[in-house]
C-alpha positions in Angstrom: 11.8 1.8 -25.7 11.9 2.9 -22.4 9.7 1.6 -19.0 8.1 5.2 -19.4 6.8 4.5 -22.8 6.4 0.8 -21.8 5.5 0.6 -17.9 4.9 -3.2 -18.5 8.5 -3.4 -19.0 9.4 -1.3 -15.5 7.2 -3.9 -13.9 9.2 -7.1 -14.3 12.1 -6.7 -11.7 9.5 -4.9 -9.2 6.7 -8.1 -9.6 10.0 -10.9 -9.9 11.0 -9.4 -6.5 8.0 -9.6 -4.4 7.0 -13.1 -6.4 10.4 -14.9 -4.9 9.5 -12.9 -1.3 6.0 -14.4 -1.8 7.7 -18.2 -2.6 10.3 -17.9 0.0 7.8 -17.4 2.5 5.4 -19.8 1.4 7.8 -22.2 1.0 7.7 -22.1 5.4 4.2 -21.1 6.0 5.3 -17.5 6.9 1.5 -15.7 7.4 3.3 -12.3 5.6 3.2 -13.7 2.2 -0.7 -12.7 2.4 -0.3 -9.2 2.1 2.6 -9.0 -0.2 1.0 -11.4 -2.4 -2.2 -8.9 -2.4 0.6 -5.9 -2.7 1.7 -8.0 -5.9 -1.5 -8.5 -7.7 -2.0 -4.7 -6.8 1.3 -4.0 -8.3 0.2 -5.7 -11.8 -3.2 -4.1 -11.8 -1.4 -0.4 -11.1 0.8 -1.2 -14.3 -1.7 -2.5 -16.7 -3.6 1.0 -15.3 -0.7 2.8 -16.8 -0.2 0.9 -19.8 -4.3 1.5 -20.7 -3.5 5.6 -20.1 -5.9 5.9 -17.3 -3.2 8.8 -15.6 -2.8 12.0 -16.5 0.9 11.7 -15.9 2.7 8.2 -16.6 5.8 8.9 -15.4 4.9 10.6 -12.4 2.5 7.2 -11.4 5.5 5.1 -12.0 7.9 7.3 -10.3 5.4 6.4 -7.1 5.0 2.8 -7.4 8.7 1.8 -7.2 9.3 4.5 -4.8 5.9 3.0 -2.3 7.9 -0.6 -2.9 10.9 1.0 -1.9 9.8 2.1 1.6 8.2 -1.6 1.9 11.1 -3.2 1.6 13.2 -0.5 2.9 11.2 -1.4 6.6 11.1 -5.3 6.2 15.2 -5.4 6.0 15.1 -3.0 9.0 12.7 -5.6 10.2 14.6 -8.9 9.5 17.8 -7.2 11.0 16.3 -5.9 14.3 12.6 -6.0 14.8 12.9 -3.0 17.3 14.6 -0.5 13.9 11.5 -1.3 12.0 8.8 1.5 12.2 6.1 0.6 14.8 3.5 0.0 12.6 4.9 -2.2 10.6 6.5 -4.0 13.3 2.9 -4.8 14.5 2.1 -5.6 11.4 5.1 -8.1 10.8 4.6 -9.7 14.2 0.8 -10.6 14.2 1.3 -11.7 10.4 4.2 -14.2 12.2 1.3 -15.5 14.5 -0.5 -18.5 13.3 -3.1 -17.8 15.1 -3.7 -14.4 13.6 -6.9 -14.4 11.0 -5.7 -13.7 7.3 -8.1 -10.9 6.8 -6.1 -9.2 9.9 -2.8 -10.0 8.4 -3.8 -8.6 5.4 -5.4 -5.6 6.3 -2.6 -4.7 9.0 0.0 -4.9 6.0 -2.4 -2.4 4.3 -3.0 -0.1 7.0 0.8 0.3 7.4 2.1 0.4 3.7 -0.9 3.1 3.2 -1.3 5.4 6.5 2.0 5.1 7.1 4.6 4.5 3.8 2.2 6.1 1.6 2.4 9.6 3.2 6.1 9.3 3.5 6.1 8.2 -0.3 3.7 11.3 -1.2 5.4 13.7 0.4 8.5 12.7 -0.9 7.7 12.9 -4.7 5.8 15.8 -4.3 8.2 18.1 -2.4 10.6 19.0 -5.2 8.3 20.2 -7.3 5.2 21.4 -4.8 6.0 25.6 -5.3 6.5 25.4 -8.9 3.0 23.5 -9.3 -0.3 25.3 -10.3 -3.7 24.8 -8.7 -4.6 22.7 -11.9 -1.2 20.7 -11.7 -1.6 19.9 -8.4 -5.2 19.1 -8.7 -3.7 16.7 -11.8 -1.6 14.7 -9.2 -4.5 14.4 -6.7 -6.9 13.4 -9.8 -3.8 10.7 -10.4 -3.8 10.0 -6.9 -7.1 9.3 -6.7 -7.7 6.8 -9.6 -5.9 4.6 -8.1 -9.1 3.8 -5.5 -10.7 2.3 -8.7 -7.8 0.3 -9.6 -7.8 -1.0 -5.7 -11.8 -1.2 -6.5 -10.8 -3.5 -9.3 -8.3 -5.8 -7.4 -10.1 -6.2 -4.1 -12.5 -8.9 -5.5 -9.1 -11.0 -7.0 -7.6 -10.6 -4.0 -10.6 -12.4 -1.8 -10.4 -15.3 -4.5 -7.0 -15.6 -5.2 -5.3 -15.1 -1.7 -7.6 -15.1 1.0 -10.2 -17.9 0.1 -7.1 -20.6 0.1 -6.2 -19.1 3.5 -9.5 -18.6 4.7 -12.5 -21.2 3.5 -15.1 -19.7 5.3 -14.5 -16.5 3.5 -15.9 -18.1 0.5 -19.4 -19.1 2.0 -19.2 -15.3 3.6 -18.6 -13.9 -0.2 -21.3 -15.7 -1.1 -23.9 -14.6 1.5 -22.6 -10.9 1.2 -22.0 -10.9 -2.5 -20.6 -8.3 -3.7 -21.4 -5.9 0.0 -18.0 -7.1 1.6 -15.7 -5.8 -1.2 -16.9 -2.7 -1.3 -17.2 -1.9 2.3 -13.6 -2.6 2.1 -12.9 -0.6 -1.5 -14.3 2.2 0.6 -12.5 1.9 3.6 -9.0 1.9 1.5 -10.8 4.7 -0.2 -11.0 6.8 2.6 -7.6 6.0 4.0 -6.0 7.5 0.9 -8.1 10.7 1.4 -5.8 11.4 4.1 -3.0 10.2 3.6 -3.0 13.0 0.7 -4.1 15.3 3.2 -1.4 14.4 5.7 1.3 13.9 2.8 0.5 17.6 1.9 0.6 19.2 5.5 3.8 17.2 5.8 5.1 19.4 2.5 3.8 22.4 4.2 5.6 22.1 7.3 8.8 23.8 7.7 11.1 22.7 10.7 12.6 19.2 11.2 11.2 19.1 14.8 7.6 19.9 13.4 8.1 17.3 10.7 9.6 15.1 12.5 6.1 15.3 15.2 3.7 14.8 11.9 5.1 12.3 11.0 5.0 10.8 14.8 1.2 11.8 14.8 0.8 9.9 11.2 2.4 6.5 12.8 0.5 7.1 16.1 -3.0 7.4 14.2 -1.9 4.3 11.6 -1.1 2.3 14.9 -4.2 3.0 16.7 -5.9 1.8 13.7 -4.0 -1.2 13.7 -5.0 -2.0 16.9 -8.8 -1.7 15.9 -8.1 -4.1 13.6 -6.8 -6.5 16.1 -3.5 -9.0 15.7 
């Protein structure tokens, strides 16, 4: 049986992978096992989403998930080697997740804003390209619909994440949980929601645009806009 027919099997050296990141920095209080531990629990929910059919294409939606953890760790060996080859974003990212001081919401949410505004469109584009001029209007509104979905499985995992991850880091989030209830997970649910909006807008101007050079400045444009969001959400 293949991962295809099976995507809980293509899970297990994608999930083993971040698990020992997530240990090995635990193991020396290293603030960036926050988000990859949230990217993890993510991970699982996105596969158990494809093993319950909830995607019009299967192998497409897997296709995206190990490429998106590609480009992850693709810029944290850039980043371990020389901070300064990383992208930008993530190198903000990387370095306020280093800081003690930063809060755990904001290491969190950095990690997301870059892996999402910033890998995501790259990922996107990526997948999409080889096959963009051969798709119809209802194929391609099939891999936006795909696209898409995955908001409710984010919808899903936000609340797990809060308990599981940032409540240890973070007690006061529990008493602010309680006083929101369920207000604080969806404001955030539709935040991510809206950042994916565009990213498939950006990853499908980024398809449309012929010329390196004019490529190469959207995709400057798509860092610039994920770092100025990064810096609203403060390090």
């Amino acid at each position: 049986m293949t991962s295809v027919e099976n995507p809980l099997a293509s899970q297990v050296p994608l999930i083993a992978r971040m698990q020992s990141q997530v240990q090995t920095w635990e193991a020396v209080a290293d603030g960036r096992a926050l988000f990859l531990g949230c990217y993890q629990l993510m991970t699982r929910n996105m596969f158990a989403a494809l093993a319950a059919h909830e995607f019009s294409d299967r192998i497409w939606v897997d296709r995206l998930l190990h490429r998106f953890a590609d480009y992850y760790f693709d810029a944290l060996a850039f980043y371990e080697r020389d901070p300064a080859a990383a992208p930008a974003v993530w190198r903000m990212a990387h370095d306020a997740a280093r800081r003690r001081e930063t809060a755990a919401l904001r290491k969190v949410l950095l990690g997301v804003n870059a892996h999402i505004n910033y890998d995501l469109v790259l990922t996107v584009a990526e997948l999409l390209q080889p096959e963009w001029p051969d798709l119809g209007p209802a194929q391609r509104a099939a891999r936006q619909a795909d696209h898409e979905h995955v908001n409710n499985v984010i919808g899903r995992t936000v609340d797990a994440v809060q308990d599981q991850i940032l409540d240890p880091a973070m007690p006061l989030m529990d008493l602010f949980d309680r006083l929101l209830g369920p207000l604080d997970e969806l404001l955030i649910s539709r935040a991510i929601a809206g950042w994916r909006h565009a990213v498939w807008r950006n990853a499908v101007a980024l398809i449309e645009t012929t010329g390196a050079e004019s490529r190469r400045r959207l995709i400057a444009r798509v860092e610039t806009e994920a770092l100025a969001l990064g810096r609203q959400i403060g390090t």
